[in-house]
C-alpha positions as CSV (number, residue, x, y, z in Angstrom):
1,X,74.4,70.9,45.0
2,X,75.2,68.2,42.3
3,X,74.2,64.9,43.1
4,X,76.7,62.3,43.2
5,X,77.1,58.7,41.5
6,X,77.4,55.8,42.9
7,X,81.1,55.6,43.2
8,X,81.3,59.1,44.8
9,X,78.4,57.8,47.0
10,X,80.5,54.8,48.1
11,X,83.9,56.6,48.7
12,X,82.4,59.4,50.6
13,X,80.5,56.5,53.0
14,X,83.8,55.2,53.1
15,X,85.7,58.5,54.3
16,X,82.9,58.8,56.7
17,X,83.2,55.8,58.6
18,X,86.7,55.7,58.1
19,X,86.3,58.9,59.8
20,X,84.2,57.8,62.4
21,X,86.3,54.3,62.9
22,X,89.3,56.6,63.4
23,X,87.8,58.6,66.2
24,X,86.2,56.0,67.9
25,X,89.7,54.2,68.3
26,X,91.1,57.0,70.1
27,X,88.9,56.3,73.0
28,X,86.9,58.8,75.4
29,X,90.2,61.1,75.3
30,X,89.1,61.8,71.8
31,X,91.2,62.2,68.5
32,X,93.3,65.3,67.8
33,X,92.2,66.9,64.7
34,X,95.0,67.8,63.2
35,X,96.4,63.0,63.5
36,X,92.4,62.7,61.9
37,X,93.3,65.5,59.2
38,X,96.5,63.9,58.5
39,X,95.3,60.6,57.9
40,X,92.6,62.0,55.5
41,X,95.1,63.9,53.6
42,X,96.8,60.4,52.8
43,X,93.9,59.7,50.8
44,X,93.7,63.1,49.1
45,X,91.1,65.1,51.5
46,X,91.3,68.5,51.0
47,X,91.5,71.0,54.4
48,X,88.0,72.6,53.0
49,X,86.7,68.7,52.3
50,X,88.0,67.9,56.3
51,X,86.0,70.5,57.2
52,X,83.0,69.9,55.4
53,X,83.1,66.9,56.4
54,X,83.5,66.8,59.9
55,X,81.0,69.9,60.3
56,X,78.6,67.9,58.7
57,X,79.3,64.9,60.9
58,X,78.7,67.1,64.1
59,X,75.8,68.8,62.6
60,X,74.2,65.2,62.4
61,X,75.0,64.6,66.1
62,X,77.8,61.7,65.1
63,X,80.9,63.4,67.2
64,X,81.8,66.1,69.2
65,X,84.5,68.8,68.6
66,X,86.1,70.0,71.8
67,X,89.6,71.2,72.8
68,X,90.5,70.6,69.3
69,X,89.8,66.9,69.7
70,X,86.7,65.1,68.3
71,X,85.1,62.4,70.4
72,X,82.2,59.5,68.7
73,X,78.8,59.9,70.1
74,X,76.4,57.1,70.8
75,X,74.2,58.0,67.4
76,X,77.7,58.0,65.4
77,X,79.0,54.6,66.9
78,X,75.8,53.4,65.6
79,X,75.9,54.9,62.2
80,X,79.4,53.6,62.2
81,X,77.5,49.8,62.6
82,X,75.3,50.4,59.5
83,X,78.1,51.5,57.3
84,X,80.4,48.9,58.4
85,X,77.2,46.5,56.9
86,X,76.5,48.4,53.8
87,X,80.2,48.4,53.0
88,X,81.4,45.1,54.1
């Protein structure tokens, strides 16, 4: 694994709580997939990068994937608070 500079640091923090942002707004219903895809892919996220990065982001405890929706857990609402301060 290559490690990344700071401007890859700060645009993947940004896709991850723009991620995160994104699913929390859909509510307790959760966020289809393929509407969180879709607005990734507006910035150039690759299927494979989607994936990694939402596996990763459920690997960490931050959402839930069920019934091909994702839903925010309390840990990622929180993470969600941090970023919005380290990138605001």
């Amino acid at each position: 694994m290559s490690n990344l500079n700071h401007e890859q640091a700060k645009a993947l923090q940004m896709a991850y709580a723009a991620t995160l942002a994104t699913i929390q707004s859909a509510g307790p219903d959760g966020a289809p997939s393929g509407v969180v895809y879709a607005a990734l892919m507006t910035y150039g996220c690759t299927l494979n990068q989607f994936q990694s990065l939402t596996q990763g982001m459920e690997k960490q405890g931050h959402i839930n994937f069920n019934d091909l929706k994702f839903t925010i857990t309390h840990k990622g609402s929180e993470t969600l608070a941090r970023l919005e301060q380290i990138l605001n």
